[in-house]
C-alpha angles and dihedrals in degrees: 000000000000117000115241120249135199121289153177107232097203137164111264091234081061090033101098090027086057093044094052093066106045086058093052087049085053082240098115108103106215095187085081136059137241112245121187145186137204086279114026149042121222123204129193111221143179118239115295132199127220089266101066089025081067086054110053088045088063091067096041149327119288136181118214110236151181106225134175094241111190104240115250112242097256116253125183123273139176102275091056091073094035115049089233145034112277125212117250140149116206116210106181113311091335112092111205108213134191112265098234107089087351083164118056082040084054092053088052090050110047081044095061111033114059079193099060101090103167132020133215145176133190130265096177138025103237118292151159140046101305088040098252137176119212117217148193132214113253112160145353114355117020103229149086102218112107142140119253128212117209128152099338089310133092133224125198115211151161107212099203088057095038128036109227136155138190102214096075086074110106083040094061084045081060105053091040080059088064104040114087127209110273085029116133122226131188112203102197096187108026108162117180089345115263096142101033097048088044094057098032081052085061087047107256110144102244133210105204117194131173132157093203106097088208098054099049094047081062096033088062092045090046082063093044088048089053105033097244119167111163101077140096113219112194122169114216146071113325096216095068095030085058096060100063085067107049117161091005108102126078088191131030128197120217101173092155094104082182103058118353088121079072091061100045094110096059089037098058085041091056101052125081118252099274082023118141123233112201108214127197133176141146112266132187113235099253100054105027106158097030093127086068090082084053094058088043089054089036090052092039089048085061092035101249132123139250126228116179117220108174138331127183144139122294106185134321111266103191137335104318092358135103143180105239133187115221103190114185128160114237111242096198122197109167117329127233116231118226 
């Protein structure tokens, strides 16, 4: 008899969006098989921690269960040829690698996976201005150029002219989960438009900004590719793009995890009295949520208030250090000019 292994017991309208993310979190097991009733998905998983248990809760309910999962027919992954797990990211058909021993993973990689066309690996953490990675060729087609997948809609992207990531996924799923049709939403940092296609596609009317000449070129192809009419897509600084449409937002994006502490002023401008601001930044372990205290100074500066919503972990960034969201909703009394 097979033994019973550890599962997510889901409904099947949450069932893709759940796996999905399992997969993104690297906890779906994909030895085993999904099995299914009239009612319910069941997905084998990995263990997972309260921390991506959160998240998944935050695109729809789950039960943990024992289930007697049907084991995969085995087929050869990377860890086969290596001896561990390595560490990659796949945009598109590009796959990102550590640079330690980029090769030989690239090998692995390229061996198992008929979709991986190019591999690269980093030369440089982002930087600059316009928020850039630098590569280097590792392995199959020399270029940066691909077409993304993400939530029935494509991005194309090159990811040494334009910073994306794939593991903000199930994040952006979140957030199009609280923005209602009509909203408007002002995406201060859009990039190649993950967030801003996403929520225009629910039918949210989008304000798109970015000051990096790359990310909104694609960002306006990326429209055109999806058929997306109800967005604004303006180049330039966001804090002084911000400020044309003050009062206006009922959401605000702040997807710049450096520096967005430096662009609170424009944001809280920006957002309707009640409206939501969605933070994010990169925080060390032991003091996750510490630029709280900064949006609390930057709303009582323009003599507004603070009201905390919801913060977590969206994914971990480097040793010690994690991208967090920070969303509070903006109580405004009368604002100060500046």
């Amino acid at each position: 008899m097979q033994d019973k292994s550890p599962g997510l017991k889901v409904s099947r309208k949450n069932g893709e969006k759940i796996r999905k993310a399992l997969v993104e979190m690297g906890a779906f097991d994909r030895t085993r098989k999904i099995c299914s009733d009239e009612s319910h998905v069941y997905l084998p998983i990995l263990d997972i921690d309260e921390i991506e248990a959160a998240k998944i809760r935050s695109i729809g309910q789950f039960e943990l269960a024992a289930i007697n999962f049907q084991l995969e027919e085995h087929v050869l992954c990377p860890e086969d040829f290596l001896g561990f797990r390595p560490s990659f990211e796949v945009v598109g058909d590009i796959a990102m690698v550590e640079d330690s021993d980029a090769e030989r993973v690239a090998a692995a990689l390229m061996s198992t996976s008929k979709s991986i066309k190019t591999v690269i690996a980093p030369i440089s953490d982002v930087e600059g201005e316009f928020r850039t990675r630098r590569f280097r060729h590792v392995a199959g087609e020399a270029r940066t150029v691909t077409l993304h997948k993400e939530h029935g809609l494509r991005y194309r992207v090159d990811l040494e002219g334009a910073y994306f990531t794939p593991r903000l996924g199930t994040e952006r799923l979140r957030i199009a989960g609280l923005v209602s049709p009509d909203d408007v939403v002002l995406d201060m940092f859009a990039g190649v438009g993950p967030f801003a296609l996403l929520l225009a596609k629910k039918g949210a009317d989008v304000i798109a900004m970015d000051k990096n000449p790359v990310a909104v070129k694609y960002l306006r192809e990326n429209a055109l590719l999806n058929k997306v009419n109800n967005i604004m897509i303006l180049e330039g600084d966001a804090a002084d793009l911000a400020l044309r449409y003050e009062n206006l937002a009922d959401h605000v994006i702040m997807n710049l995890p450096h520096s967005a502490s430096a662009f609170l002023l424009p944001a809280i401008r920006a957002a309707k009295p009640d409206g939501i601001i969605h933070y994010y930044c990169i925080a060390p372990e032991d003091d996750l949520y510490g630029d709280e205290a900064r949006i609390r100074r930057a709303a009582e500066e323009m003599n507004a208030g603070v009201e905390v919503l919801y913060k977590e972990i969206v994914r971990s960034y480097a040793p010690h250090r994690h991208n967090v969201v920070i969303d509070f909703r903006v109580k405004k009394h009368d604002l100060i000019l500046y």
